[in-house]
N, C-alpha and C positions, 0 to 999 in steps of 0.2 A: 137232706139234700140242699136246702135254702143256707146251712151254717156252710158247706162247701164251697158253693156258690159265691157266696160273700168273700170267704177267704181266697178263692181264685180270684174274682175284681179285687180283691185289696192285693194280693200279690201283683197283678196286673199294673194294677195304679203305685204301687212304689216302684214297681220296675220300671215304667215309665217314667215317671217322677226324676228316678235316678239319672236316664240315659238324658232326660231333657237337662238336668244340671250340668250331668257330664259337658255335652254340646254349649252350652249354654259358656261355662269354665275357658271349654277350647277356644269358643270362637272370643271369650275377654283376652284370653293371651294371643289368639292369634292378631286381634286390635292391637295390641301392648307391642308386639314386634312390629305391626307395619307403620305406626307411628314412630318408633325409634330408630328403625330403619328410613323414612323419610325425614326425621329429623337429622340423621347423618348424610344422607343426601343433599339436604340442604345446605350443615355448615359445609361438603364438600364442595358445591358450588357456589356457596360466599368465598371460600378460600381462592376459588379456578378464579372468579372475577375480581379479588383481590388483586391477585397477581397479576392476572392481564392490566388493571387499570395502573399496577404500577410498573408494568414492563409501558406502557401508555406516555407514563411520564416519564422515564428513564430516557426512552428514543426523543421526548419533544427536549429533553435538557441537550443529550447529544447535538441533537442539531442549534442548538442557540449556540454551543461549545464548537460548532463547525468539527462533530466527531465523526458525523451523520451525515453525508449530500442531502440537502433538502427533499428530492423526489424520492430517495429510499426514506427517507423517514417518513415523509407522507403517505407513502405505500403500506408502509409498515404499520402506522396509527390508523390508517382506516380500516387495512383487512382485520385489525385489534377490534376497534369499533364493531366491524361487522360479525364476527366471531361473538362478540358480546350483545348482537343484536340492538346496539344503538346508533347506528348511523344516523336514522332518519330522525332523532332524536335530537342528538348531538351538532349536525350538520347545521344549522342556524347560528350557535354557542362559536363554531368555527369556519366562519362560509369559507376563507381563502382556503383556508386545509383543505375543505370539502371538493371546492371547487377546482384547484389543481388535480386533486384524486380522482374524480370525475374524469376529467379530460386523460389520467394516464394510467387509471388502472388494467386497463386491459391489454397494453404494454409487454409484448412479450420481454424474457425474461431469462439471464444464462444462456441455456443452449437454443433453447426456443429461439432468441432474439439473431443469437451466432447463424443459424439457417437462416435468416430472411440476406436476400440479397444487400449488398453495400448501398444502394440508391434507398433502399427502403426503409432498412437504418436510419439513416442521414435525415430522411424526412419524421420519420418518430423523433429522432434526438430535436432537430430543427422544432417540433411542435411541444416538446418538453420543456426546452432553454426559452421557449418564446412565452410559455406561461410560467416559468420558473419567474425569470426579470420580471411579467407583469405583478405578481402574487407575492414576488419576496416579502416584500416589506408586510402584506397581512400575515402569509405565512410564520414569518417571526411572530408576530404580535398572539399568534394563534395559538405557537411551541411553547412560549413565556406562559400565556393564561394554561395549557394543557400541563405544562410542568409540576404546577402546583393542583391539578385538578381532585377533583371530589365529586364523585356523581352523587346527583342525588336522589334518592331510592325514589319511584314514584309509583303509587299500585295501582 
């Protein structure tokens, strides 16, 4: 009875043994994929912030080349910025860009804009053109340094 005994707990104990390896195996490859699955995530969002920071400098060349109206490309480079979550970052590096964006982002736009009555237009365009003149000349100085920009990683 005792020789039985023992051969049950030693079956017992390998069979356990086995299913803990088993587990053990799953959950190393299950590791192994959610690592390489986050590593593809990641180079996919180096790639998305790649391309935004160079759609970034394409629109600040644009408008130095007058390809761009200044307020769309300001428009343009901040909701970039803000998409990539560096506005509040960035905005010091380019106060006049920022500071235009500020005053016109909320600016309706298309059709939006086509509905607001004629009087109300005029007064949007009127506070556009009035910080467009005040801001030009940083606003350049802001497209030139974004032109050639390079963020720089910060963790």
């Amino acid at each position: 009875m005792s020789t039985a005994i023992i051969i049950l707990g030693l079956t017992i104990i390998v069979a356990l043994s086995s299913y803990a390896t088993f587990l053990l195996l799953k959950l190393k490859r299950q590791k192994q994929r959610q690592q390489i699955a986050h590593a593809e995530r990641e180079v996919a969002a180096n790639a998305k912030r790649a391309q935004v920071l160079e759609d970034i400098r394409y629109i600040a060349s644009a408008m130095i080349e007058d390809r761009c109206e200044i307020s769309e490309g300001v428009v343009r480079i901040g909701r970039l910025f803000e998409i990539l979550s560096l506005s509040e970052r960035v905005a010091p590096e380019f106060p006049s860009l920022f500071q235009h964006f500020e005053l016109i982002k909320d600016h309706p736009i298309m059709d939006a804009r086509q509905a607001l009555p004629k009087q109300q237009r005029m007064k949007l365009d009127f506070v556009r053109m009035k910080s467009e003149a005040e801001l030009a000349e940083g606003i350049s100085v802001d497209a030139k340094k974004l032109s050639n920009y390079q963020h720089k990683a910060t963790h």
